[in-house]
N, C-alpha and C positions, 0 to 999 in steps of 0.2 A: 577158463576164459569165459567170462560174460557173453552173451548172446549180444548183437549189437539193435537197438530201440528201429525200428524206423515206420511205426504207425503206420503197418500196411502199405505204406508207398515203397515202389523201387528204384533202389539207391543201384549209381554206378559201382561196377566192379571195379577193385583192385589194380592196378597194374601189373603186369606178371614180370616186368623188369623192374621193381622197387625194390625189389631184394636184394639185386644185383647193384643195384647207383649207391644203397645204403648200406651201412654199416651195423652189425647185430645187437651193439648197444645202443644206438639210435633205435631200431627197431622196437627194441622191448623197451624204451624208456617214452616212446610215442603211444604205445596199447596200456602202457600204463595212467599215461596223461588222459587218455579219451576218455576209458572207463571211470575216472574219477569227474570230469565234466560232464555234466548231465546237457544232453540233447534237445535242442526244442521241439514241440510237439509242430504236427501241421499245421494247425489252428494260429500257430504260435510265428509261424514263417512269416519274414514283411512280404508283404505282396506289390509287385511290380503292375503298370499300368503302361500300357502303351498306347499310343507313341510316346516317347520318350519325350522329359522333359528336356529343354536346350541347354536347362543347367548341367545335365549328366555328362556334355560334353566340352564346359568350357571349362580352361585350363588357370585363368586368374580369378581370383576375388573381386567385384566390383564395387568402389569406392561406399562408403556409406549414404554420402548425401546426394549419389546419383537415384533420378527417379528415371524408370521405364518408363518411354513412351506410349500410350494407349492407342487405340483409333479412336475411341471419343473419350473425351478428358473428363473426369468426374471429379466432383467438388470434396473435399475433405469434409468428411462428418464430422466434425469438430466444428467449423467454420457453420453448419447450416444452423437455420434458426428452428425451430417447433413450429411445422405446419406452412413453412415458407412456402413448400413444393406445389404443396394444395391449394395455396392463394396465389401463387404463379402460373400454375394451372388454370386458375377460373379467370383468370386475368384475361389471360391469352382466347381462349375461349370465346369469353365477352369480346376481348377486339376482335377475332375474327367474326365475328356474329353481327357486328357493327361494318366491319368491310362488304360484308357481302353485302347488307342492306344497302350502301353507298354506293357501292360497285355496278348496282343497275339504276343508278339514277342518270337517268338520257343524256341530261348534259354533261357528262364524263366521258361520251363516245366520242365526241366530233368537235375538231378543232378549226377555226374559221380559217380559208385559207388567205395568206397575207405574201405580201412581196418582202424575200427574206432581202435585206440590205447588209451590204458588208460594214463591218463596226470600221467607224472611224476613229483614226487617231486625236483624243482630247489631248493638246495642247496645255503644258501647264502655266496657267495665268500667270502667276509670278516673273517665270521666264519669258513668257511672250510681253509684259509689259519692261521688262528688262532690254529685252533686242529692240523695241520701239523706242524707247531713252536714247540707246547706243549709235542706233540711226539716224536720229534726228538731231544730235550731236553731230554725227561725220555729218549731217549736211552744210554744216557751215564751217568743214575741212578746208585746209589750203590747197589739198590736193585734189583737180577736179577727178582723176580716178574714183576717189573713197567717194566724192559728195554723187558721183553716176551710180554706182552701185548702191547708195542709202535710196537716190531717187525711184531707181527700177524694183528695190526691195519692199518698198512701203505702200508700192502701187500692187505686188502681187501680194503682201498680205492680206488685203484688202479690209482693214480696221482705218474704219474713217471717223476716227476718233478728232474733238477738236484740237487736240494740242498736236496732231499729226497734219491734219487741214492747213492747220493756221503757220504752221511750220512751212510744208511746201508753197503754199500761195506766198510767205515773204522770202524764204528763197527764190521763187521765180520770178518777182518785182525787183532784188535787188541784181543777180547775178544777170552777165552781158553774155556768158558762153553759149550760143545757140545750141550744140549736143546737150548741155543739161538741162535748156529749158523743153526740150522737148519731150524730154525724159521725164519731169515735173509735170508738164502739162499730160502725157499720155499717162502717168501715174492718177493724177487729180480726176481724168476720167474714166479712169477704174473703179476711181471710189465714190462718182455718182455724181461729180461738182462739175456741171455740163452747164453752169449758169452764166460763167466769168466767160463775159466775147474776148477777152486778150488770149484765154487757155483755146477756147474752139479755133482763134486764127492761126492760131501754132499749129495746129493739129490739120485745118483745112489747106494752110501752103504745102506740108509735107501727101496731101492727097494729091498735088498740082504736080509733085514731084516725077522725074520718069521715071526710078528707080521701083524694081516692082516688088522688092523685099521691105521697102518703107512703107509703100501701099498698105502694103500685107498687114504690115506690124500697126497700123493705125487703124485697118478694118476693123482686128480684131481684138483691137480697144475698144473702139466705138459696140462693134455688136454686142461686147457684155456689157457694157455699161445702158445701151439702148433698148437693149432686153431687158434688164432691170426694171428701169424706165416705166418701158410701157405695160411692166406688170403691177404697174400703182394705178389706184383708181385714178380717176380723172380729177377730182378736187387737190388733190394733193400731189397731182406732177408740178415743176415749176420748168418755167421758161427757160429753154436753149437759148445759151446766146451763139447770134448769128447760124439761126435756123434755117432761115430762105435760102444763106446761103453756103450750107453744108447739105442740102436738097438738091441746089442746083449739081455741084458738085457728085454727090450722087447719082444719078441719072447723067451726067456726063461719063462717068467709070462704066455704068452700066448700057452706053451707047457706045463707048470706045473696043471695047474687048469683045469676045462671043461669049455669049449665057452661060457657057458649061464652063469660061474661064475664072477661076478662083476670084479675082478682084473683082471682076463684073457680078458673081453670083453673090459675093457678102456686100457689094455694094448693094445689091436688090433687096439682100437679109435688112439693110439698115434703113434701107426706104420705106418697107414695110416695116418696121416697128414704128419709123417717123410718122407718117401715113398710111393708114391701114387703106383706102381703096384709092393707092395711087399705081395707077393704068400697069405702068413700068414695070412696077414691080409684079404686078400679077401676073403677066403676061411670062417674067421671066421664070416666075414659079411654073407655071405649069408648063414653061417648056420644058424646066429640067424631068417634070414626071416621066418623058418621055426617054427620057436615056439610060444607060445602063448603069449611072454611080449610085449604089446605095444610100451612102451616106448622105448627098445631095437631096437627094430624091425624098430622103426621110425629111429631112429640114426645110424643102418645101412642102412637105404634106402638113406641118406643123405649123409653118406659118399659113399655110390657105385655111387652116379649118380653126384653131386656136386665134391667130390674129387677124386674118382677114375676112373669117367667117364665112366663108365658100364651101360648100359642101353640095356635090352632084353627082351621080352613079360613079362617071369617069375617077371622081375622085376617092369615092369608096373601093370600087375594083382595084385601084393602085395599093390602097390599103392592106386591101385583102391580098394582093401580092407577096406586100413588105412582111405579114404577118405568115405566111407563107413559105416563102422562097428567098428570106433575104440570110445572108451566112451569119453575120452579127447579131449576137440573141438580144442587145438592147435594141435594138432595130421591131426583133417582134414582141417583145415586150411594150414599146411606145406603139406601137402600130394595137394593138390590143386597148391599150389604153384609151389611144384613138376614137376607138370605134365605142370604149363606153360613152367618152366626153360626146358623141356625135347622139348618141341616143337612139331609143325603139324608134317612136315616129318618124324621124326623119328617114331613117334607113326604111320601113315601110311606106314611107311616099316614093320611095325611090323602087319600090319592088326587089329590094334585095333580103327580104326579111329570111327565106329559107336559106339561101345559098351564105349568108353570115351564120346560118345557126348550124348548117353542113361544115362548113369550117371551122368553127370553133368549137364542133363536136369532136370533129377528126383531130384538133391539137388536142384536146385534154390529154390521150391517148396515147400518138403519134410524136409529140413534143418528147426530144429526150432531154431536155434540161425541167428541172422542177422550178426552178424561178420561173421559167415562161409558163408552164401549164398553172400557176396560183395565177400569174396576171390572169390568165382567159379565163379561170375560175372566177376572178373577181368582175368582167365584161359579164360573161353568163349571166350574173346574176343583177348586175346593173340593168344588165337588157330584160330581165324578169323571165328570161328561158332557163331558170335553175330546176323548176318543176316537170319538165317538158325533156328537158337532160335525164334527169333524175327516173324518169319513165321509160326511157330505151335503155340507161345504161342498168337497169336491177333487171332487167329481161336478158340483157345480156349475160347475165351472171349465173343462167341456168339453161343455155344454151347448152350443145353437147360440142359446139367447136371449140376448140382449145385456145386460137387464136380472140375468138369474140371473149371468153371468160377471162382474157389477162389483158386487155383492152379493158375491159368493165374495173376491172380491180384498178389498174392502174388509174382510170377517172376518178374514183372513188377516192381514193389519196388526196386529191384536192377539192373535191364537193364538199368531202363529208357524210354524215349518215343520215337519211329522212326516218329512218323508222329503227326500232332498235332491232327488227330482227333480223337486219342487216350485219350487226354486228355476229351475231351470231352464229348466219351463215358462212360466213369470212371465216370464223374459228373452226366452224365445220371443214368448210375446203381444205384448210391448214391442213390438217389431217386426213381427211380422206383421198381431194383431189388425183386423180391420176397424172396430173400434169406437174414437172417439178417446177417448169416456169411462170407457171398461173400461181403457184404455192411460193416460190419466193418472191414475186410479186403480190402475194400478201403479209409476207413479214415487211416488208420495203413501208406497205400501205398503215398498219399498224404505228411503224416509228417518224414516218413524214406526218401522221396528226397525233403524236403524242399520246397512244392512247397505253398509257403507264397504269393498266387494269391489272386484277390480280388472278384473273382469267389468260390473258395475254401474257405475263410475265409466266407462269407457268407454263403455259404451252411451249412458249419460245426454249425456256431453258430446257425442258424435255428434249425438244428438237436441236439444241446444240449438242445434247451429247448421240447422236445416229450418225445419218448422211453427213459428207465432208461439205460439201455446197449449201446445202441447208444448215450448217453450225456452227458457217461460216457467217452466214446473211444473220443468223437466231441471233450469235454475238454482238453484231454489228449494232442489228438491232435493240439488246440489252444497255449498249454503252450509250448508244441516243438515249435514250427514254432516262438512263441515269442522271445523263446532264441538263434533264430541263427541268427546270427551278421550278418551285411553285408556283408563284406568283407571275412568273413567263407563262408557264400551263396553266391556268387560271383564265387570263387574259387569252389566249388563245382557241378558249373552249367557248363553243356555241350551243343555244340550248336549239332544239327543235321536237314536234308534235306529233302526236302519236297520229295516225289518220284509219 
């Protein structure tokens, strides 16, 4: 019997029960087979590597034309061109070399701030000249139903188009039913045709009326039509017919009722667009300053200082109220407004010029709706105390209270940036700040002015993947800044000066 090969390595023993499970010519016909197959050397053994591959464990064939998933997908070397890689490269390169230059050009930081408006529904022309046909048809319906509802419909579209004009003024010559002529006439002056005395006397009997839901309904014809009115220049108003006496009537509404009562206070609204310094009507304005309806109270600050051109401490304090303390945020957005139209000078003749720039400091801030802190943004600067803001609020931003450095940030959202290394500080705090609220109050400040850098978009996405609060606001952040269009960010960007 041959000695059995095994290159110095040691082979397992034998079983000592294999003689016993086998049979004696299986035995000698097995040492007979070995010996004639020649053994592989060490050298010669496949060598195993671990961990194992996944294939050593799976039990089907997998299809031919399936491909494995990678974590990054590579391009088939058959598909690439000669040198593609290299000129993709320098490509890339080059634009980033060119962002970065861009990327600190000042007017890319700060966006001016604007009063955002809700998009209105456009109307499609087609259609809308389609339901003006329709209705001006039912007005010369048999049925005075269809011809009330064409009269009331064409008054609230308000397209005072001619063949719409000329339509009710010959429906209301021909037709005897007093409900439709009145319905025509309070149409006609909705759309501004306050010249015809047959339309004003329709409209002044129903004033004489006692019924105080017809009042109602005829005031507030009159006011927007009269408001219109009075906001054309003066060459180009044309004559009310039966003016004197839709005046007199006036000031009889506004003697019969108390000032705080609806008919009596839009009757005063109408006197004062009629007559801007007639006694009555001022008298009623500023008693409403004194009561508690807001809305009233807004409506006479509007007409004392826009149409009647009144303007005196008494009446700035009210102001500074409504912009204050009034619950309806159009309320301190017009009252903001207010006070640009009112101007520096006169508020300095009046000795309010700090106690305006203390509140209007405190809303930047303290404002939690952002439509109103852009109005006061845009006041500040009309009043030419943007500079003067701009100097307490970047001192604030290295204060060690936590409250004053997210006060500072939050202005800053609507200011904008004077110097650029403003911006930079902001991207510092980002990151360092101890305060999580002063920190998410600069990702907030970032996507209210658009600043879609490539400094800021990295920071942010870094920070969405950590803190749950903070990758929450980073995201938020990332989706704003995705949706503004160029040419919205364009228009929105300010430039300013180094100092």
């Amino acid at each position: 019997m041959f000695p059995r090969i095994t290159g110095g390595a040691k082979t397992s023993q034998p079983l000592l029960w294999s003689s016993i499970t086998e049979k004696p010519d299986e035995i000698e016909a097995r040492k007979t087979l070995a010996c004639k197959i020649a053994k592989d050397s060490f050298h010669q053994t496949p060598h195993i590597t671990y961990p194992r591959s996944p294939s050593f464990w799976r039990t089907s064939t997998p299809a031919p034309h399936f491909i494995q998933p990678r974590i990054v997908e590579q391009p088939d070397s058959a598909s690439l061109n000669p040198q593609c890689v290299y000129r993709k490269k320098l490509e890339k390169e080059k634009s980033k070399a060119q962002k970065k230059k861009s990327d600190f050009s000042l007017s890319k930081f700060v966006r001016v701030a604007k009063y955002t408006q809700k998009e209105t529904y456009l109307w499609d022309e087609k259609l809308k000249s389609e339901r003006l046909k329709v209705l001006i048809k039912n007005l010369t319906s048999s049925v005075e139903s269809e011809q009330l509802y064409a009269a009331q419909a064409l008054g609230h579209l308000g397209v005072a188009d001619e063949d719409v004009v000329s339509a009710l003024y010959k429906t209301f010559q021909e037709c005897e039913s007093l409900p439709l002529r009145y319905e025509i006439a309070r149409s006609l002056a909705l759309l501004g045709c306050l010249e015809e005395p047959s339309v004003m006397k329709i409209l002044i009997r129903h004033l004489k009326e006692v019924s105080l839901n017809r009042r109602d309904d005829v005031l507030s014809a009159l006011k927007v039509s009269l408001h219109a009115w009075s906001m054309l220049p003066t060459h180009e108003r044309r004559c009310i017919g039966a003016q004197s006496s839709l005046t007199r009537n006036f000031q009889r509404l506004v003697k019969l009722q108390e000032p705080m009562h609806n008919v009596a206070f839009n009757a005063a609204i109408c006197l004062g667009y009629l007559e801007e310094s007639n006694p009555t009507a001022q008298m009623t304005m500023l008693h409403c300053l004194n009561q508690k309806d807001w809305k009233k109270k807004m409506e006479a600050l509007v007409m004392l200082i826009h149409q009647m051109v009144i303007v005196n401490a008494a009446i700035l304090q009210h102001v500074l109220e409504q912009l204050r303390c009034s619950p309806i945020y159009q309320h301190r957005v017009d009252s903001a407004k207010l006070l640009a139209a009112v101007g520096l000078e006169t508020i300095q003749q009046e000795h309010l010029e700090d106690t305006v720039f203390n509140i209007l400091l405190e809303k930047l801030s303290e404002e939690p709706l952002l439509v109103v802190r852009q109005s006061v943004a845009l006041t500040v600067e009309e009043l030419k105390m943007k500079k003067r803001v701009w100097d307490i609020v970047e001192k604030q931003l290295k204060e060690e209270d936590e409250e004053s450095r997210r006060k500072a940030v939050i202005a800053l959202g609507v200011l904008g940036f004077r110097r650029k290394n403003l911006f930079f500080t902001l991207l510092e705090m980002l990151d360092l700040d101890i305060s999580k609220e002063v920190r998410i109050q600069v990702i907030r400040t970032f996507a209210t002015l658009g600043m879609n850098n490539i400094h800021v978009r990295k920071s942010l996405k870094h920070k969405a993947q950590t803190d749950r609060t903070l990758a929450r606001e980073c995201t938020k952040a990332l989706k704003i800044l995705d949706k503004v269009p160029v040419l919205q960010k364009d228009l929105m960007l300010q430039p300013f000066w180094l100092h």
